[in-house]
Phi, psi and omega in degrees: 000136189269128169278165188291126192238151178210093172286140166304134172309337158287307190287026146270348261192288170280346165278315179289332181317304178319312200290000218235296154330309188298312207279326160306303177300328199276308194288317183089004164271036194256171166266351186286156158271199172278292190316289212297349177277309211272303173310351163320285144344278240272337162284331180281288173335314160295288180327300167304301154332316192255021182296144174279008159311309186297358179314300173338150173272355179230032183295317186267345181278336183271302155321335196291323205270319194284322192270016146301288210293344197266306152347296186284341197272344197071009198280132148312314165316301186275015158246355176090357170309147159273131192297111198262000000 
């Protein structure tokens, strides 16, 4: 059983953004160009990497996988959102 991550609404907020970046750049669906997606990325990236959620010491190896997993599913639960 995975414990319970009850992630902040900007960094869920910032993940799906990457993710959502990323998914552009791979389809080549954007109206942006590929550089400006991939400077983008690499800014998105930073932001996330330096959120002060990750302070914790074992905060982003443990964390990292879930708040993908948390993103992709929209499940309220494993992100601590509250249900409206």
């Amino acid at each position: 059983m995975r414990p319970p991550f009850r992630f902040p609404d900007d960094l869920l907020t910032l993940q799906e953004t990457w993710q959502q970046t990323y998914a552009d750049l791979a389809q080549g669906s954007s109206t942006c160009s590929p550089t400006v997606l991939r400077r983008r990325l690499i800014a998105l990236s930073g932001r996330l990497y330096t959120h002060p959620y990750w302070t914790a010491p074992a905060g982003w190896r443990t964390g990292g996988v879930e708040l993908r997993r948390a993103v992709r599913s929209h499940a309220p639960a494993a992100t601590g959102r509250e249900a409206a």
